[in-house]
RODO-2510 file (C-alpha; in nm, 4 decimals, decimal comma):
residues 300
     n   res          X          Y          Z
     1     x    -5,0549    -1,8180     3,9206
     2     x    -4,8193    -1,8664     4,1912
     3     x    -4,4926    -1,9729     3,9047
     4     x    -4,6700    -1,5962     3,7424
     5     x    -4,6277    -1,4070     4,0125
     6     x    -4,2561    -1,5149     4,0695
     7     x    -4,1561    -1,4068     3,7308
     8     x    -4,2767    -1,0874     3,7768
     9     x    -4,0739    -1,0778     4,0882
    10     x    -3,7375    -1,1507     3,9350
    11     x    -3,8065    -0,9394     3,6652
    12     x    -3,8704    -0,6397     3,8860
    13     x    -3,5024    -0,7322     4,0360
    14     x    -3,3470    -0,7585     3,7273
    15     x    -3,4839    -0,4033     3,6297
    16     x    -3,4147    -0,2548     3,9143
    17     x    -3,0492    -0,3473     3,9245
    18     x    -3,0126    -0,2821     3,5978
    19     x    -3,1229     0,0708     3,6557
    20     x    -2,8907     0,1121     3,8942
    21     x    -2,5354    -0,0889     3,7622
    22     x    -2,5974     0,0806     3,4199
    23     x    -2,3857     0,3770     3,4611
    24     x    -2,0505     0,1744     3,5473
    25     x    -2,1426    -0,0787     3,3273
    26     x    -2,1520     0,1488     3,0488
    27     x    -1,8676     0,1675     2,7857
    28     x    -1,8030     0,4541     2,5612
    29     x    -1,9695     0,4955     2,1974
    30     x    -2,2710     0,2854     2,3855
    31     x    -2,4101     0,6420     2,3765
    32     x    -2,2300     0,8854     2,1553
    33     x    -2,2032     1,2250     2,0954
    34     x    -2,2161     1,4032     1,7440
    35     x    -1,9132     1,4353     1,7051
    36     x    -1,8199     1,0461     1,7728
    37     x    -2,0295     0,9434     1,5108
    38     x    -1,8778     1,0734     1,2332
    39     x    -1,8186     0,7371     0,9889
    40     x    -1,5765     0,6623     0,7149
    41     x    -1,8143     0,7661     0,4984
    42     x    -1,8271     1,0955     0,6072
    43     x    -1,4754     1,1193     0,6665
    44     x    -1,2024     1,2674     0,4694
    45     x    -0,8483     1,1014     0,4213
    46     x    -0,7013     1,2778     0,6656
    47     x    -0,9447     1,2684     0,9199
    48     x    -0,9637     0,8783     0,8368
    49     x    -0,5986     0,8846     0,9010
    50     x    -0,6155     1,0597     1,2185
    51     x    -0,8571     0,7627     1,3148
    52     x    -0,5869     0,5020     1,3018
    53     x    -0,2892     0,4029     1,5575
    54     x     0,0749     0,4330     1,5182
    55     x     0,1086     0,0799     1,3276
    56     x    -0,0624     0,1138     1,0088
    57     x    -0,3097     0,3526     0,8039
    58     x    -0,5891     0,3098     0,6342
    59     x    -0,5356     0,5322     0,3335
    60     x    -0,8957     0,4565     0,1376
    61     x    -1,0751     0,1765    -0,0348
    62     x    -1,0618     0,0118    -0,3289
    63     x    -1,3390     0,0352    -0,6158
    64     x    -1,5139    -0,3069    -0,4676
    65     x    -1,4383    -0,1473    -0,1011
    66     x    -1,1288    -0,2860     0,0056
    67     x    -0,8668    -0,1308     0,2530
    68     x    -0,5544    -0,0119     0,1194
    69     x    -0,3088    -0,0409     0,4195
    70     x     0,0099     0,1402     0,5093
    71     x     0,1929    -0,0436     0,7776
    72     x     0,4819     0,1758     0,9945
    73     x     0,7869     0,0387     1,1538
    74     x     0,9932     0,2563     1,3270
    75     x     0,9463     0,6196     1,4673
    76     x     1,1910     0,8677     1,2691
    77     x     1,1607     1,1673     1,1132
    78     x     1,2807     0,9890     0,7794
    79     x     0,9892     0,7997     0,6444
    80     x     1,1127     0,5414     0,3436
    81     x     0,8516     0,3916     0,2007
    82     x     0,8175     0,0786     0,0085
    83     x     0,4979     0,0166    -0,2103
    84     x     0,4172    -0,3330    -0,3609
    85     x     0,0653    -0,4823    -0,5741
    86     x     0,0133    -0,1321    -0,7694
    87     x    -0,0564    -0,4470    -1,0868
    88     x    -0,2175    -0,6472    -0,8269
    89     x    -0,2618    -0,9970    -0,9090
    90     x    -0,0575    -1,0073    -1,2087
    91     x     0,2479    -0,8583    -0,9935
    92     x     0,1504    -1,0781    -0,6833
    93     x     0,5480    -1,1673    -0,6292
    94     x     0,5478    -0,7912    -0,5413
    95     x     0,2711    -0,8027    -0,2434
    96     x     0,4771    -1,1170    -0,1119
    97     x     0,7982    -0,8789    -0,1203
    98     x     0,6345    -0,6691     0,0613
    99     x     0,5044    -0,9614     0,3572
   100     x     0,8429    -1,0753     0,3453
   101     x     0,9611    -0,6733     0,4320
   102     x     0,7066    -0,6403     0,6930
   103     x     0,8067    -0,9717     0,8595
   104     x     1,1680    -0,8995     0,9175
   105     x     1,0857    -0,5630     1,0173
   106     x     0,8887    -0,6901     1,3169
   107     x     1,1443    -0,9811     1,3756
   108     x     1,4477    -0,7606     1,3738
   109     x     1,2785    -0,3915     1,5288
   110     x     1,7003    -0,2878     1,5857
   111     x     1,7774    -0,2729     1,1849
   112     x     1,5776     0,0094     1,1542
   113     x     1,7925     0,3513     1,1867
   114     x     1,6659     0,5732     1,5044
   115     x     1,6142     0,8497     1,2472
   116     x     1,3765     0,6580     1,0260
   117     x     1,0353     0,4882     0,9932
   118     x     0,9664     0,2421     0,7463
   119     x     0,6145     0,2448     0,5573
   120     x     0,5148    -0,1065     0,3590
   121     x     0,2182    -0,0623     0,1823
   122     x     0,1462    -0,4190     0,0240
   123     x    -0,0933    -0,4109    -0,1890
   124     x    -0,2051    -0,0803    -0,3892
   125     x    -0,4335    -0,2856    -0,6028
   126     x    -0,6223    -0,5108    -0,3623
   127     x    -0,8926    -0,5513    -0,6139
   128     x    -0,6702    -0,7201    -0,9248
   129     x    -0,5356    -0,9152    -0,6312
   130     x    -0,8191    -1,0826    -0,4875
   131     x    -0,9195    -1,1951    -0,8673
   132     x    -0,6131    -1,4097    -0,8933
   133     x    -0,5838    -1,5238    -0,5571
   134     x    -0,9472    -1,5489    -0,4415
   135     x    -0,8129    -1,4436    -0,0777
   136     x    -0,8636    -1,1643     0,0982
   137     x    -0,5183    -1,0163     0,2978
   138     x    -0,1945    -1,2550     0,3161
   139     x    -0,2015    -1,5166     0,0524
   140     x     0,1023    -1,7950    -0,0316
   141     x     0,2620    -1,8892    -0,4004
   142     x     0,0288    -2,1915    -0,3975
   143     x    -0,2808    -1,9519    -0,4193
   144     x    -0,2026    -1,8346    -0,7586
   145     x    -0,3030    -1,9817    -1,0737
   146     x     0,0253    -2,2177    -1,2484
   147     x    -0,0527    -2,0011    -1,5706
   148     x     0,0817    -1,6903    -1,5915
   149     x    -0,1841    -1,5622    -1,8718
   150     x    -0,4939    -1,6293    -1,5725
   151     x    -0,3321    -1,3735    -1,3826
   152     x    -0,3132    -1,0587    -1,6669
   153     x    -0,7161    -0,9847    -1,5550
   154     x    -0,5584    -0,9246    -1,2009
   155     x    -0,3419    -0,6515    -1,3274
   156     x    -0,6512    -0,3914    -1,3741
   157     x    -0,8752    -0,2660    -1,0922
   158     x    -1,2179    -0,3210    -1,0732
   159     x    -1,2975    -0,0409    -1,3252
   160     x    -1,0257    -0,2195    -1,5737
   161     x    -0,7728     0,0415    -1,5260
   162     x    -0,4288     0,0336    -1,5297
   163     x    -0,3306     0,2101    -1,2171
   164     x     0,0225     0,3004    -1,3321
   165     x    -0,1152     0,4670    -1,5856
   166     x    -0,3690     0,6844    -1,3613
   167     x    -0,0999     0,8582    -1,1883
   168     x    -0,0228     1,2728    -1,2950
   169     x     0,2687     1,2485    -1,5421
   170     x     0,2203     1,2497    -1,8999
   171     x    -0,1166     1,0904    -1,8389
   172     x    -0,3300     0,9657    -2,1147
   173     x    -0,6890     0,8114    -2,1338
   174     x    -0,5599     0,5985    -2,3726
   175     x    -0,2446     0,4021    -2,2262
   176     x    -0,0146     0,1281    -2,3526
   177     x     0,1443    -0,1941    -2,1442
   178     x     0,3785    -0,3314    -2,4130
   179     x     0,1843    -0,3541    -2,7278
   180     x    -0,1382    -0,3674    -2,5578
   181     x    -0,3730    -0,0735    -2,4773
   182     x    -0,4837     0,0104    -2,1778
   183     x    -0,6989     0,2393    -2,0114
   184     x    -0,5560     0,5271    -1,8299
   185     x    -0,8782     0,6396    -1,6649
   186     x    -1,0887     0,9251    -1,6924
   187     x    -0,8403     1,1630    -1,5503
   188     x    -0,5412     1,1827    -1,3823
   189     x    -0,6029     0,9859    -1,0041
   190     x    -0,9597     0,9188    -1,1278
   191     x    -0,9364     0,5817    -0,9947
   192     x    -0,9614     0,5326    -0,5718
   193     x    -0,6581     0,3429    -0,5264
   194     x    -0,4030     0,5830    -0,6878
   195     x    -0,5891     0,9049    -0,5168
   196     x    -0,5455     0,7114    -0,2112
   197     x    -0,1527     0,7367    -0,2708
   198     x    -0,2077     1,1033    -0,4106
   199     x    -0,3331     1,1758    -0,0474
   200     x    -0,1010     0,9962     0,1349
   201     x     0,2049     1,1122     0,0090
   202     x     0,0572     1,4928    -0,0168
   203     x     0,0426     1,4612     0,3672
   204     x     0,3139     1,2585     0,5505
   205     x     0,6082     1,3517     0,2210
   206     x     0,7803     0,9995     0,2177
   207     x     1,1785     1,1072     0,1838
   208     x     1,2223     0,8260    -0,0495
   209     x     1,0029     0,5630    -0,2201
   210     x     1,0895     0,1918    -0,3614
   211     x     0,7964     0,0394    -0,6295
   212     x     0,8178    -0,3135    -0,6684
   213     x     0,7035    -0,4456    -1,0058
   214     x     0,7772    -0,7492    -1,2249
   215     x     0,9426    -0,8708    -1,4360
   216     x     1,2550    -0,7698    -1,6057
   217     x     1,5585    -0,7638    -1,3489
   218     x     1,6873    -0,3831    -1,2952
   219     x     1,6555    -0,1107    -1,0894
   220     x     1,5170     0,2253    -1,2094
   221     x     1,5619     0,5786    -1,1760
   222     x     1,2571     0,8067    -1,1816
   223     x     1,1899     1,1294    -1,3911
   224     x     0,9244     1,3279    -1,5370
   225     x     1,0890     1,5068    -1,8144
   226     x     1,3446     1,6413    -1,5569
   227     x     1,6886     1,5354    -1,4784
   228     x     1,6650     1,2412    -1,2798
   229     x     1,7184     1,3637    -0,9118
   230     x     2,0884     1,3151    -0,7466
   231     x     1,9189     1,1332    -0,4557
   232     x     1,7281     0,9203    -0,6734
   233     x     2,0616     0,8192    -0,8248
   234     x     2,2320     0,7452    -0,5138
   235     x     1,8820     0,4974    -0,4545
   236     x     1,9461     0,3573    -0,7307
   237     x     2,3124     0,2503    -0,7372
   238     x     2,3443     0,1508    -0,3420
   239     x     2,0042    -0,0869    -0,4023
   240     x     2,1605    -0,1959    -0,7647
   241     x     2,4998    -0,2662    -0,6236
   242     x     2,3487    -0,4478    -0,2742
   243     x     2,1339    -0,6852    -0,4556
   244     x     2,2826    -0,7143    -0,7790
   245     x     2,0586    -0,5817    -1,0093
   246     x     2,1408    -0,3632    -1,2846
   247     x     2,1019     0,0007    -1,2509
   248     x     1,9574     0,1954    -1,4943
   249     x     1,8666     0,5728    -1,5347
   250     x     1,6142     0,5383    -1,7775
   251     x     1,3064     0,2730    -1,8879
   252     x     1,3523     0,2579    -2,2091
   253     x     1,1379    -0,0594    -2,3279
   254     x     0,8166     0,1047    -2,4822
   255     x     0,6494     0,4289    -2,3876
   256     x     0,4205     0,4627    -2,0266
   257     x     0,1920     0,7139    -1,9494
   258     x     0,0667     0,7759    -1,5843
   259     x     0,3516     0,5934    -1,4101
   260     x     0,3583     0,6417    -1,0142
   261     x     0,7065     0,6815    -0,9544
   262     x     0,7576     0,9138    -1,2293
   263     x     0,4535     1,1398    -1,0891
   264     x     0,7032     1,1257    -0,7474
   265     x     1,0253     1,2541    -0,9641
   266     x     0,7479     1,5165    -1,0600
   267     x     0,6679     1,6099    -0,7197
   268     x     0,9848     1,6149    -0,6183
   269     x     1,0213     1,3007    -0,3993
   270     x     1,3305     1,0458    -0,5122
   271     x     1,1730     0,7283    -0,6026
   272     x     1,2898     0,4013    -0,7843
   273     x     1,0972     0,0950    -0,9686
   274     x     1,2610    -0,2493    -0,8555
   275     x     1,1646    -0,4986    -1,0897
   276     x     1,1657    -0,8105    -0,9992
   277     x     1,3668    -1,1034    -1,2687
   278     x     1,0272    -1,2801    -1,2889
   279     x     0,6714    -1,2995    -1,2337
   280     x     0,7061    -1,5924    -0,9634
   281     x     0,9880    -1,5319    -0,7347
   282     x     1,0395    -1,2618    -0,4642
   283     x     1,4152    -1,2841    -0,4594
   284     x     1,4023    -1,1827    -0,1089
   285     x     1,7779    -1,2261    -0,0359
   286     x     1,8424    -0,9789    -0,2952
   287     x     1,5722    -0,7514    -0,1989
   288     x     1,6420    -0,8000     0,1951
   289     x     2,0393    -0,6911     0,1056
   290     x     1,9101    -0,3810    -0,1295
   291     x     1,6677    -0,2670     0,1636
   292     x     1,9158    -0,2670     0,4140
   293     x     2,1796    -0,0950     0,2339
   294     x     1,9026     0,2124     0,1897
   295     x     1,8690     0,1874     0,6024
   296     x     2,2265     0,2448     0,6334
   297     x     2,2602     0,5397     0,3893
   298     x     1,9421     0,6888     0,5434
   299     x     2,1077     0,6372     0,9346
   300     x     2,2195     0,9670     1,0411
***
């Protein structure tokens, strides 16, 4: 009776000092109002933008619900951006590209022009990524598979679409990679992961855009049954002539349907495809050279 009665006692205590400690104890979205608990769900791209801080943006999800992640360095008016993993995990050289950009952009802050901010967004395709490397974010070379053939599943998203063919110039359902078909899609940005890119690039207009892909060696102008932009041609010969790859105006291997950068030429925006020589190697000393010669020519 007696142990009864002093349990009561401290919980009277407790209550009442809770009662009283609970409006300074109180942190916001503990209670929230309407308009605070609006979710991702509910929210549009934009909004979901607004929702982020200065470093990176979540531009959407992929098909299986993963982020897709623009990282910013820098605070210009010039935004260059540099997109990597649109083939996921059979291009997984070109996610590391982009880790190795986004590391020596927050080891060397100075390199990067007053007038400019730099936008890395590593992996377009998280989806084919994670079915090659079985990780989800950063990964290492030792992650992937020693044969290259396990990693041509990772090129597709979940829906088994090429997402270089889902982009808005000369799209086609039916799509080809070499001699292989592929699907296009249902429609033009039917897929979440290129409509995530739509959006993005609709609102913030990047003033230039790099693609990384693999493999043959070259840099690439950008058209869509246009001229090839002058400023795309400038890209292309100061990256070319900094890291030593060729330089080439047109992609002339096989036909492609849907391809990003030439939905940017169509739009307007000066874009170029770096491929890289291989399927296993980042060449980051040739990269690192061909990035910071576009800095320079982009310093006011």
């Amino acid at each position: 009776m007696k142990n009864t009665i002093i349990i009561l006692a401290v919980l009277i205590v407790l209550g009442v000092a809770a009662y009283f400690l609970y409006p300074y104890v109180m942190k916001k979205g503990d209670t929230m109002t309407p308009e605070e608990v609006t979710t991702s769900e509910t929210m549009t791209p934009g909004e979901a933008e607004q929702m982020t801080d200065d470093s990176k943006t979540v531009l959407g999800s992929s098909v299986q619900g993963r982020d897709i992640t623009a990282y910013h360095y820098g605070t210009g008016d010039t935004n260059l951006l540099f997109v990597g993993g649109l083939h996921g995990g059979y291009e997984w050289n070109t996610t590391l590209v982009a880790y190795q950009l986004m590391d020596y952009l927050e080891q060397n802050p100075t390199i990067i022009p007053a007038n400019v901010r730099v936008t890395v967004i590593p992996a377009v395709n998280p989806d084919g990524l994670f079915k090659v490397v079985n990780k989800e974010g950063r990964f290492v070379a030792s992650d992937v598979p020693t044969v290259q053939a396990e990693t041509i599943p990772g090129r597709y998203n979940a829906n088994n679409v090429d997402l270089n063919r889902n982009f808005a110039c000369d799209w086609q359902k039916d799509g080809m990679w070499r001699s292989t078909p592929v699907s296009g899609g249902s429609a033009a940005f039917s897929e979440p992961e290129s409509a995530a890119i739509r959006d993005y690039v609709a609102q913030n207009k990047p003033s230039a855009v790099v693609v990384w892909y693999s493999a043959a060696g070259g840099v690439y102008a950008s058209n869509c049954h246009k001229d090839v932009l002058p400023e795309t041609v400038a890209m292309m010969n100061t990256y070319a002539k900094a890291s030593g790859y060729s330089a080439h105006q047109t992609y002339n291997y096989y036909e492609i349907t849907g391809d990003m950068v030439n939905w940017l030429a169509k739009e307007g925006i000066p874009g170029i495809s770096v491929l890289l020589t291989n399927h296993t190697d980042t060449e980051w000393s040739k990269n690192k050279a061909g990035i910071d010669a576009l800095l320079k020519e982009y310093a006011n």
